[in-house]
C-alpha positions as a LaTeX table, in Angstrom:
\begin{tabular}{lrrr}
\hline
Residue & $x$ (\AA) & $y$ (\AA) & $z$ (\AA) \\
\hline
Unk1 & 68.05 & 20.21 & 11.37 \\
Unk2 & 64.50 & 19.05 & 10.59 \\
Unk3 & 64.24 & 15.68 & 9.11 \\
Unk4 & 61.75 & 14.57 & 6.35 \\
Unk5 & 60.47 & 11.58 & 5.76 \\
Unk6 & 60.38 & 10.92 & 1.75 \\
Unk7 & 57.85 & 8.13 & 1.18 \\
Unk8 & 60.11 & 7.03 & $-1.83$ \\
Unk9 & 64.00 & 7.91 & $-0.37$ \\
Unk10 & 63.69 & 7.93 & 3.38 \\
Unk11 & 64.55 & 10.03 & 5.91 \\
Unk12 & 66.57 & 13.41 & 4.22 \\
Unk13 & 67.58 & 16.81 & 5.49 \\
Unk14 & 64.49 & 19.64 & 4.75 \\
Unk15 & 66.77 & 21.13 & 2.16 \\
Unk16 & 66.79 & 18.73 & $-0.19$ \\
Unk17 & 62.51 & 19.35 & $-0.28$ \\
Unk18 & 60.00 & 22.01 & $-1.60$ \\
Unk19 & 56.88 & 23.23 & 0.12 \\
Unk20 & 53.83 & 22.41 & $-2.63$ \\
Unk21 & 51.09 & 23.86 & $-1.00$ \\
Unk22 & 47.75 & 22.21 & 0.69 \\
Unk23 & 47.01 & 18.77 & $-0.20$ \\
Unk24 & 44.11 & 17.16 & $-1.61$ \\
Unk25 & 42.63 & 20.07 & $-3.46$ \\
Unk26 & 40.60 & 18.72 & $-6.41$ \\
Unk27 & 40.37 & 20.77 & $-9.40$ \\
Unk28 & 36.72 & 21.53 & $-10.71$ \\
Unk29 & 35.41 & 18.98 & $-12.86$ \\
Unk30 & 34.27 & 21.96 & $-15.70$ \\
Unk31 & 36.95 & 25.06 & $-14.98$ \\
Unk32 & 34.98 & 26.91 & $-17.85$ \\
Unk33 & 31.62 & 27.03 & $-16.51$ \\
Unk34 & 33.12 & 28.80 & $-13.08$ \\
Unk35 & 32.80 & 32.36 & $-12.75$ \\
Unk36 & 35.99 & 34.71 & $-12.08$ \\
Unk37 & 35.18 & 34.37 & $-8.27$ \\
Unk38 & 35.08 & 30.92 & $-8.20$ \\
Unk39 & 38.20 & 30.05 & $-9.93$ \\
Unk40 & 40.14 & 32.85 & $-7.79$ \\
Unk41 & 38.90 & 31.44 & $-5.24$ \\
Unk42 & 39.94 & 27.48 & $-6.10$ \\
Unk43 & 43.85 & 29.14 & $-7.41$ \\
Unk44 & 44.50 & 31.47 & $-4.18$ \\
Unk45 & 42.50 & 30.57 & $-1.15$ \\
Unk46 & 43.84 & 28.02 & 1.05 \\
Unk47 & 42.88 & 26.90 & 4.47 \\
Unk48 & 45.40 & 27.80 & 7.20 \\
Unk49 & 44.24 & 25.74 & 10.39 \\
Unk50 & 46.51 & 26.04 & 13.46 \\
Unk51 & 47.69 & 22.63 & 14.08 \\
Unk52 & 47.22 & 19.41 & 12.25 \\
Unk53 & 47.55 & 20.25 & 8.17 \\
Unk54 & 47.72 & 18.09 & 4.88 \\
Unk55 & 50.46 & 19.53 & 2.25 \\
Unk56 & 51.69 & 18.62 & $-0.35$ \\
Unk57 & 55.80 & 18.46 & $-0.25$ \\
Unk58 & 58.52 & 18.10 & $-3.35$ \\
Unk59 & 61.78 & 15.91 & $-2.94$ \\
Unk60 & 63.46 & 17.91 & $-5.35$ \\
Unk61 & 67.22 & 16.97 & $-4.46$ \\
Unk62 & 66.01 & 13.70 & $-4.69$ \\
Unk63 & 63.58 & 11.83 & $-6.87$ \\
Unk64 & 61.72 & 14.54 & $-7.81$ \\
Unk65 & 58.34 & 12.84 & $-6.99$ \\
Unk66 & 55.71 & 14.48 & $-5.31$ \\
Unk67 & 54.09 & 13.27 & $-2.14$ \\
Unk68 & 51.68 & 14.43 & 0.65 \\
Unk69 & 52.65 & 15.02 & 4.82 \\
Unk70 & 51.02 & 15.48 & 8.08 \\
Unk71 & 52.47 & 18.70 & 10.41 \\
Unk72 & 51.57 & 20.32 & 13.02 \\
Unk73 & 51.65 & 24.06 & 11.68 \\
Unk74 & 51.95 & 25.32 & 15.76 \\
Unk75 & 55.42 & 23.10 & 16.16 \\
Unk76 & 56.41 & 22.10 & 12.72 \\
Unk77 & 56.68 & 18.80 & 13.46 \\
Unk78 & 56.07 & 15.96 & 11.10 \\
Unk79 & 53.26 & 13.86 & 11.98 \\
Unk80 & 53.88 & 11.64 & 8.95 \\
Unk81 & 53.64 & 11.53 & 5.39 \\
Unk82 & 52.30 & 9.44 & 2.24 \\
Unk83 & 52.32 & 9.24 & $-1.56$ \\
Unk84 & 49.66 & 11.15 & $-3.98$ \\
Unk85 & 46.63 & 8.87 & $-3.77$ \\
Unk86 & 47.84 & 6.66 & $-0.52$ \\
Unk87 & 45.85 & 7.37 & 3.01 \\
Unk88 & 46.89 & 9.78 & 5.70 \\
Unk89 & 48.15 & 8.58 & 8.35 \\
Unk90 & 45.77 & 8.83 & 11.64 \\
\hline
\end{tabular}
């Protein structure tokens, strides 16, 4: 069983969490003044690097609260994870 590391609960089961996409997107500033092309491009594309990724991960059979994680994508190991705002680890 893979084990995740809740910034606010501690170490729980991957069941109890939801996958929230890539991490530290930041919204346009002016959403109106993008064209169609732009904003499909900020709502669907994604990077998908082989290796070392940021995402943001749910604990929702827990507190609920959001939070960010390290994993390598090629093993699916946890490299280590933070809350919204805090610094990745290295």
């Amino acid at each position: 069983m893979l084990l995740i590391d809740c910034p606010y609960c501690g170490r729980r089961p991957e069941i109890e969490f939801a996958y929230g996409g890539q991490a530290h997107l930041v919204r346009p500033a002016r959403p109106a003044d993008l064209d169609d092309q732009q904003w499909a491009e900020y709502l669907y594309i994604r990077s998908n690097p082989r290796g070392r990724h940021a995402e943001r991960w749910r604990h929702i059979r827990g507190c609920g609260r959001f939070f960010n994680a390290v994993r390598d994508t090629t093993t699916d190991q946890f490299l280590g994870t933070y809350r919204i705002g805090g610094t990745p680890p290295s």
